[in-house]
N, C-alpha and C positions, 0 to 999 in steps of 0.2 A: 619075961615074956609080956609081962602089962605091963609095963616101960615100952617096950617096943612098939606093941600095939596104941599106946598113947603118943607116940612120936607119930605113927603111920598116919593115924586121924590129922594130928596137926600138919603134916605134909600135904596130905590129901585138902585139909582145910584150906591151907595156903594156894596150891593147883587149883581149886576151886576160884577162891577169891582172884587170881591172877586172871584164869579163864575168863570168868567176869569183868575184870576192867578189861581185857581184851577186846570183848566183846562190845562194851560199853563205847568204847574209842573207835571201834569198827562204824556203832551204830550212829555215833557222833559226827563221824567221819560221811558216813553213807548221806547225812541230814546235810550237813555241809556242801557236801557235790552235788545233792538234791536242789539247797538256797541256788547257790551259785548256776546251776542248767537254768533256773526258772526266773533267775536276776536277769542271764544272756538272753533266755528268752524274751520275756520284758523290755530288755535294752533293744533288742532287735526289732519289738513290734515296732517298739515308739520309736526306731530309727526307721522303719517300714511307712509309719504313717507319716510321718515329718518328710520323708523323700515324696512321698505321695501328695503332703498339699503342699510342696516345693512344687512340683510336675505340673499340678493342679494350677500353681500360680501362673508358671513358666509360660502353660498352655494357654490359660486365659488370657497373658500377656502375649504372647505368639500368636493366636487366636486373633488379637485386636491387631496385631501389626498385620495380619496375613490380610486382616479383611479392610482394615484401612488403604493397604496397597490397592488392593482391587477394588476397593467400592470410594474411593476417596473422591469425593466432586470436587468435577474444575469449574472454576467459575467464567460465566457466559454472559456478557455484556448486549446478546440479542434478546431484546425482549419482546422481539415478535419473532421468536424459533418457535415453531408446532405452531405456530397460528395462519390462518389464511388471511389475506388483502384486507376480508371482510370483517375478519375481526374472530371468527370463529375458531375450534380448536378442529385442526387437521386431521381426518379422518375418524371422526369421532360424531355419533351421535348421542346427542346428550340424555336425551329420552331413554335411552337403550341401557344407557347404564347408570341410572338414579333411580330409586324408587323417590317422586318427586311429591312435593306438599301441594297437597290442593290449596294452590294461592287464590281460588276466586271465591274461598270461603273460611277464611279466618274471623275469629270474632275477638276485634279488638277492644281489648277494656279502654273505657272512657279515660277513667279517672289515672291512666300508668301514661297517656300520652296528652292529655290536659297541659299547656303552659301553666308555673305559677306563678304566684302575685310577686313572688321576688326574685326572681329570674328576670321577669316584664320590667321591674321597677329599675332592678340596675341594669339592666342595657339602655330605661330612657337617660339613668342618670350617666352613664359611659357617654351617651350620646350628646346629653346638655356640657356636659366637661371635654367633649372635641369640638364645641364649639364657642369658648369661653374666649373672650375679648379682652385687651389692651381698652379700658377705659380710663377718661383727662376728665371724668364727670367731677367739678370742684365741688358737687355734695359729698360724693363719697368720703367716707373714713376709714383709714384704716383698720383693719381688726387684726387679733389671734387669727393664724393659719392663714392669712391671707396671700397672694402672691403678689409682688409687687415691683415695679422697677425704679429703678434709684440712679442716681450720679453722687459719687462723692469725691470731696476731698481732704483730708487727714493732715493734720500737724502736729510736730509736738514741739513748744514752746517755740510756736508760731514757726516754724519750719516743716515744708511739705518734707514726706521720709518716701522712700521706696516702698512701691506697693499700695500704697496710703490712696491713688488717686481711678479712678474708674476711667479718666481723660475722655467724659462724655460720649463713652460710647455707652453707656447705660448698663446697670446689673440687674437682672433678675435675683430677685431675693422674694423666700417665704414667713413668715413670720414666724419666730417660733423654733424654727426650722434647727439653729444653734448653729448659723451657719457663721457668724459672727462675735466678737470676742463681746465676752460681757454681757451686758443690757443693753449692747446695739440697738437688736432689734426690736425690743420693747418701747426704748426710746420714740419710735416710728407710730406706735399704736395711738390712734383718734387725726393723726395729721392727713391732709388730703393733698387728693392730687395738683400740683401746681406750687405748693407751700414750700418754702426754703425750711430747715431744720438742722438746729444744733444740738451734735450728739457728743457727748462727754464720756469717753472711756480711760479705764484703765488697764493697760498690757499685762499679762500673766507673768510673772516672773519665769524664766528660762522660755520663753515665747519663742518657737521655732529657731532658739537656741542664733535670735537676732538678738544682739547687747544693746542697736542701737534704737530698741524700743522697748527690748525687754524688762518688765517692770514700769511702766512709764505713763505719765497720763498721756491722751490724747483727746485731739475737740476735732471732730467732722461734721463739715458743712455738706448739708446733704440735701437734694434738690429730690421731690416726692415725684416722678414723672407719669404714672400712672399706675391704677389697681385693675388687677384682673376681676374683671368679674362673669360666672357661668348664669347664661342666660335661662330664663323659666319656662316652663312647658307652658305655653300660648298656644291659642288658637295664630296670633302672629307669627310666632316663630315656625308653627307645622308650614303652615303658607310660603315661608319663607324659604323653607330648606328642604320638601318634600310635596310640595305642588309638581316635580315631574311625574311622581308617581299616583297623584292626581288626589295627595292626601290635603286637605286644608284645616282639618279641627284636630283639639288635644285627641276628642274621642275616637275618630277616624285613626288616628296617630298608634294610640293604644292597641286598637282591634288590631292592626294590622301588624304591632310588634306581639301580640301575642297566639296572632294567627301564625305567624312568621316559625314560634318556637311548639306550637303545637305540629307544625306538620314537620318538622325538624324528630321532633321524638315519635310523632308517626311513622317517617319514614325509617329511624334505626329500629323502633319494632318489630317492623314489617322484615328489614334485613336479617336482623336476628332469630326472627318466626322462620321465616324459608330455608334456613340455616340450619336452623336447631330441629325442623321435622322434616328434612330430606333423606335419605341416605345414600351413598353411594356404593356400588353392587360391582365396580370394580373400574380400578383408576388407568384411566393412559400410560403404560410406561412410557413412551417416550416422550409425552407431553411431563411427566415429571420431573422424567431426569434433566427436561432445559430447565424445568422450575427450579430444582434445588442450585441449576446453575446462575440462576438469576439472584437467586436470593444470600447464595455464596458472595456474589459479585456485589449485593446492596449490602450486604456486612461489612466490605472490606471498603467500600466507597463511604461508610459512616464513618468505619475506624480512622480511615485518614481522614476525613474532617474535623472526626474529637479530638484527633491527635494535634494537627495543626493547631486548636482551637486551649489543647492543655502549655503547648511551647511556648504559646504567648504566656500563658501564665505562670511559666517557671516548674511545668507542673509532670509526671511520670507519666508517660504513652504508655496507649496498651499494645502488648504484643503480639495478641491474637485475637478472631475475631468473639471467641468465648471468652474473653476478659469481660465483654463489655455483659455478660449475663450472668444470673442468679448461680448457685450454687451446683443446681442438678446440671448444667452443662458448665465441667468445669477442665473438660478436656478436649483433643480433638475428636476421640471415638462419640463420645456424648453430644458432642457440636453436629458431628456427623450425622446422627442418628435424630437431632431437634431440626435438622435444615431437612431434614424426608419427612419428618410432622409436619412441618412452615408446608412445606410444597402440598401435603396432599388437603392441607386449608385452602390453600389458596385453588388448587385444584377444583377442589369439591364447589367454592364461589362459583368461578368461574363455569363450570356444568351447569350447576341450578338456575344463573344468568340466564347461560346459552340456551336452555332447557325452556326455560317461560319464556323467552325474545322468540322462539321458534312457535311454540305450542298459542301463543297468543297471536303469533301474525305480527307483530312488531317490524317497523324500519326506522333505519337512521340515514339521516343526512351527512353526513361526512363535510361536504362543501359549506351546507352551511356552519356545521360545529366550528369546522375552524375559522369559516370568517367572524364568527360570532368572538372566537379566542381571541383573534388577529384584534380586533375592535375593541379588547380590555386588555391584553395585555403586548400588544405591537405584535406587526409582522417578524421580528426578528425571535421572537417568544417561540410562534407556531415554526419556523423553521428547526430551528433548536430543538424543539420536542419532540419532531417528524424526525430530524437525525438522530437523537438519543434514543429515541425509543422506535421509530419504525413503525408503517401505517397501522402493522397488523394489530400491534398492542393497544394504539391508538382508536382505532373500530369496538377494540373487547371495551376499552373503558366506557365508551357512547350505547353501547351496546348495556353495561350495566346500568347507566343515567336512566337511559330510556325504559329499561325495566321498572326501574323503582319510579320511575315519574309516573309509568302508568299503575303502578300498584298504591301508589299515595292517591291518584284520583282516581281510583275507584273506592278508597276508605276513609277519605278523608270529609 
């Protein structure tokens, strides 16, 4: 009977123990199907959100095509569309829609539109060096850096060679310059104008790959014909070259080149001032949409000029007119979006212009503007300019001259 009853326990034990990994395998099991729902879950967020900024791309790329179709500017080679005869911007009062700078009360710092001493100095000395001479003076001597003209003729053991001979029609040469083989042109330095000169060189060996000098001495006979030289700021010279303008001394010469660059940066202040404290309270639409057409048009009229300008050079065109810009316009939506910046600049000028030409009483001559054109740069100029661009645009630009000419005298 305790035999039996010792069997039944171990039976029972065993039931137990089996129950238990049953159990166990169940519970394993249940964790399992648990990982696995919450894996699918997980795979599906993260395929949830991955279709989503898929959508999100698609959209904002769909977005850009939908709104490029419809908003895409054509470009408009009138650049007097939205403008009246007179130069104004059509149906537009400018006053009405600027909160505009009180231009009759700016205080301009002295010292931000003062010309300085070396601005003044190299424009006299630009101006001494456009008017430097062909001098035969037999004092002169050559120096370093000098410009000079020459005739030669070249042998080598007593044989003229190709190339060798200027055949009096004279070279310009610098000294210095290394525009010649050797100590050419060293050779020249102290000799004057009128002096014959022998020069003694030796050819570089593989010398533009010519055998039949390469390596070689040679002797040129060289005739000195004249030294350039740039004339000095004289009371003579102002008289000379600036008595229409009624200047005769260095000192008069001066004033008047540094009066010149004082009202030069007077007048970009003043631009800039009217600019930077106006604001505009609401722009023309259809005065802009010709603008971004204008300026569409002057993008693709530059492109083809740099383009022409790289084939000469052997060199890659650009293919659109955002090639030829910085980084932040690097496509057509971004091009799109910089050419309705461009216009509403150009806009906002052209108000504040029109704004003080009115509010001041301002007129323009037209007749005389362009005779005055016609008179510097030919009649054939002002016709050309009157077709390209049309009177109206032609009025606005007279129209902006006469603003700033009367805003530089009243602060200047």
């Amino acid at each position: 009977m305790a035999k039996n009853k010792k069997k039944e326990q171990t039976e029972n034990k065993n039931v137990t123990s089996d129950i238990s990994k049953s159990k166990k395998k169940r519970e394993e099991r249940k964790k399992e199907v648990s990982r696995e729902r919450r894996h699918k879950r997980t795979v599906k967020i993260a395929g949830i959100a991955v279709v989503t900024v898929l959508i999100a791309i698609v959209a904002v790329i769909a977005g850009k095509s939908i709104w490029l179709a419809a908003m895409r500017t054509t470009p408009n080679s009138d650049f007097s569309a939205g403008l009246t005869a007179d130069g104004k911007i059509e149906g537009v009062n400018a006053k009405e829609v600027l909160s505009l700078v009180d231009y009759a009360n700016i205080a301009v710092p002295a010292d931000e539109v003062a010309a300085t001493a070396d601005e003044v100095d190299a424009d006299i000395n630009a101006t001494l060096e456009s008017h430097k001479e062909a001098s035969t003076d037999p004092t002169l001597a050559i120096q370093d850096g000098d410009e000079v003209n020459i005739d030669y003729v070249g042998t080598i053991d007593g044989v003229a060679f190709e190339g060798g001979n200027s055949n009096g029609a004279g070279y310009n040469l610098t000294i210095g310059s290394g525009s010649f083989i050797d100590d050419f042109e060293q050779q020249l330095i102290g000799h004057k104008p009128g002096e014959n000169v022998t020069v003694e060189v030796t050819f570089p060996e593989g010398y533009q790959n010519d055998d039949t000098v390469a390596g070689k001495d040679a002797v040129f006979d060289v005739t000195v014909n004249s030294i350039t030289v740039t004339p000095e700021l004289t009371d003579d010279f102002v008289a000379k070259n600036f008595s229409e303008e009624g200047l005769s001394t260095v000192e008069a010469y001066r004033a008047s080149v540094e009066n010149r660059y004082y009202e030069q940066h007077l007048e970009q202040y003043l631009a800039d001032y009217i600019i930077d404290n106006s604001t505009v309270k609401s722009y023309p639409a259809s005065y802009l949409k010709q603008l971004r057409g204008i300026t569409k048009y002057n993008d693709a009229y530059m492109m083809e000029s740099y383009n022409q300008m790289f084939s000469s050079y052997g060199m890659a065109a650009y293919e659109n007119p955002w090639d030829m810009m910085g980084e932040e316009v690097s496509d057509e939506f971004s091009y799109e979006q910089n050419l309705r910046e461009r216009a509403k600049e150009t806009a906002k000028t052209a108000l504040i212009y029109q704004a003080i030409y009115e509010d001041a009483g301002l007129s323009i001559d037209m007749e005389a503007a362009l005779a005055e054109l016609a008179a510097q740069n030919g009649e054939e100029y002002v016709t050309n300019m009157k077709e390209r661009h049309g009177d109206g645009y032609m009025a606005q630009s007279e129209i902006q001259q006469a603003v700033m000419d009367y805003l530089v005298e009243i602060y200047k």
